[in-house]
N, C-alpha and C positions, 0 to 999 in steps of 0.2 A: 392547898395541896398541890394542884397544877405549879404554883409558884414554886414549891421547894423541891419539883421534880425538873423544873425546869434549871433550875439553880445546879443541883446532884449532875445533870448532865453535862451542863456549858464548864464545869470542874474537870470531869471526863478526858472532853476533848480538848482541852485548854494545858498547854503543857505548865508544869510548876515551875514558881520562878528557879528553882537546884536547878532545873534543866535547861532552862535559857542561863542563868550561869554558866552552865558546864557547856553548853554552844557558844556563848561568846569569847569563854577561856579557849576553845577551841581554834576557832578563826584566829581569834591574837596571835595565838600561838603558832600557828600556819602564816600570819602576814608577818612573824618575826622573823622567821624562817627565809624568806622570802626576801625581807631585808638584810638579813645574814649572808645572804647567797651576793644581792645587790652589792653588800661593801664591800664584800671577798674579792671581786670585778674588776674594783678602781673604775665603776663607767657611772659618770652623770646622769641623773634623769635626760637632758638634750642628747645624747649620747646613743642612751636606749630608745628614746622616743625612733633614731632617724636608723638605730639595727631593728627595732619594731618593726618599722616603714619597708626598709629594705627585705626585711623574711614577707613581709603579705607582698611583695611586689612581686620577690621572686616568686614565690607558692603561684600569684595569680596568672605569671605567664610562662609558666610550664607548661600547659596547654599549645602556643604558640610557637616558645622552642620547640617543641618536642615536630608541631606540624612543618616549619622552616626546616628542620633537621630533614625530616621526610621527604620534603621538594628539595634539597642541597641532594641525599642520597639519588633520587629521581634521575638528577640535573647529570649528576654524576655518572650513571650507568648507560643516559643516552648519550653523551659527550664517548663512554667504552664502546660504543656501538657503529656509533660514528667513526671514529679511530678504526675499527677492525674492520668494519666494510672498505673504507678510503685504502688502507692495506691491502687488504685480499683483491680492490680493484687496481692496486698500483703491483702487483704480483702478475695478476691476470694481464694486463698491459704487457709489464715486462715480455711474460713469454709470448705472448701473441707475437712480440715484434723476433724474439729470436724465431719461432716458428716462420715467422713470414721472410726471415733470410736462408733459413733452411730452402723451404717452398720455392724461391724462386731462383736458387742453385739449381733445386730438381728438376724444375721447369727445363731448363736447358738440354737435359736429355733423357721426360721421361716420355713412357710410352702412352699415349691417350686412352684409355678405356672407352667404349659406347655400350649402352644397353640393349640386352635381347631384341629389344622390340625395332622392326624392321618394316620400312614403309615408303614407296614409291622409290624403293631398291634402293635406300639408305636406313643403317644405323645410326642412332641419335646418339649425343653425347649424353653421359648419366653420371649420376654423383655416386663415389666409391663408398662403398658401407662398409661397416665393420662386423666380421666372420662372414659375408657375402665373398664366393668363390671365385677367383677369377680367370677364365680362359683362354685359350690360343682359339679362336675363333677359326682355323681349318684344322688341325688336330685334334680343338677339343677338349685338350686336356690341360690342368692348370701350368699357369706360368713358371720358370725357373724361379727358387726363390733365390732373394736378393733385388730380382726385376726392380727397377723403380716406376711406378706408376703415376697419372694425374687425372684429372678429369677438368670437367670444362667448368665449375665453379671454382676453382683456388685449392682443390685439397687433391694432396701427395700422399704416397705411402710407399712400401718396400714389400714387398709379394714373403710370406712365409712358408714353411717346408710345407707346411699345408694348402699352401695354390689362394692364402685370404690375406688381406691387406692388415701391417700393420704398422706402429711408427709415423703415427699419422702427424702433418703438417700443412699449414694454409695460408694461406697468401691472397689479400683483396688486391693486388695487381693483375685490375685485366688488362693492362700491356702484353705483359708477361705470359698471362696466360693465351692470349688471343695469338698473341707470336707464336707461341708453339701449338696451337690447333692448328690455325693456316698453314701450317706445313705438309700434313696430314688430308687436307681435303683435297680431291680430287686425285689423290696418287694413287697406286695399285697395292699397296701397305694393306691389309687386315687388320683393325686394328681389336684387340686383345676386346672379351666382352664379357661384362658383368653376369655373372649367374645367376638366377631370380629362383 
């Protein structure tokens, strides 16, 4: 009895030979296909072996283009970076140098500014600020506009209806600038003074 059940089972699971027929006509049928597709080509077995070769080769280094792409982009935008600072510094250049012939035309005849602060009965020289007021030091009251102004670091400007400096201009010529303070010290001049 165990024998004929064991028989009934291994039957069971065991597929009939129809049905491995019907899978082997299967696959044929699919690798006929397959060689239908192959003659349709015109390409040789060596032919397809080395378009085989070439699709896993590209597949395998997609990864690597794709990372070299990334470092060419990279490479790229700091080379844009690079360009546009060297730019904006060769901009920046530029006008500094017109500014600085501005500056030391105005030098020639402008008026000194010193700051409030007063000490062993002199006014010091002070740097011209921007919307900071600027005075006639016995009157009081703000300068004509138009004035041209300097002070004792390199920076000019042009006095507005409002008594404040603007149009500003500079100049690292301390020739220039040192020529026309020395004019200034020691004489009986007031010279105009920064409002704090």
């Amino acid at each position: 009895m165990p024998d004929e059940c064991h028989t009934v089972l291994n039957n069971k699971n065991s597929p009939s030979s129809g049905e491995l027929s019907d899978a082997n006509n299967m696959h044929k049928t699919q690798f006929n296909h397959i060689q239908d597709i192959w003659k349709a080509t015109n390409i040789n077995p060596v032919q397809g072996c080395f378009i085989f070769c070439g699709v896993i080769a590209i597949a395998l280094s997609v990864p690597s283009l794709q990372k070299h792409q990334a470092q060419i982009e990279a490479d790229k935008e700091q080379i844009n970076q690079a360009t546009q600072q060297r730019r904006h510094l060769e901009i920046q250049f530029e006008l500094e140098r017109e500014q600085a012939v501005i500056a030391e035309k105005r030098y020639q005849s402008c008026l000194p500014v010193v700051g409030q602060y007063f000490k062993n009965g002199t006014h010091y020289f002070s740097g011209i600020r921007q919307g900071a007021v600027i005075l006639d030091r016995i009157t009081n009251s703000p300068l004509i506009a138009g004035t041209i102004i300097c002070d004792g670091h390199g920076m000019t400007a042009v006095i507005s209806n409002d008594g404040t400096p603007q149009h500003f201009a500079f100049t690292g010529n301390r020739q220039v600038i040192l020529e026309r303070l020395k004019r200034f010290r020691g004489s009986q001049y007031s010279q105009p003074v920064i409002k704090d």
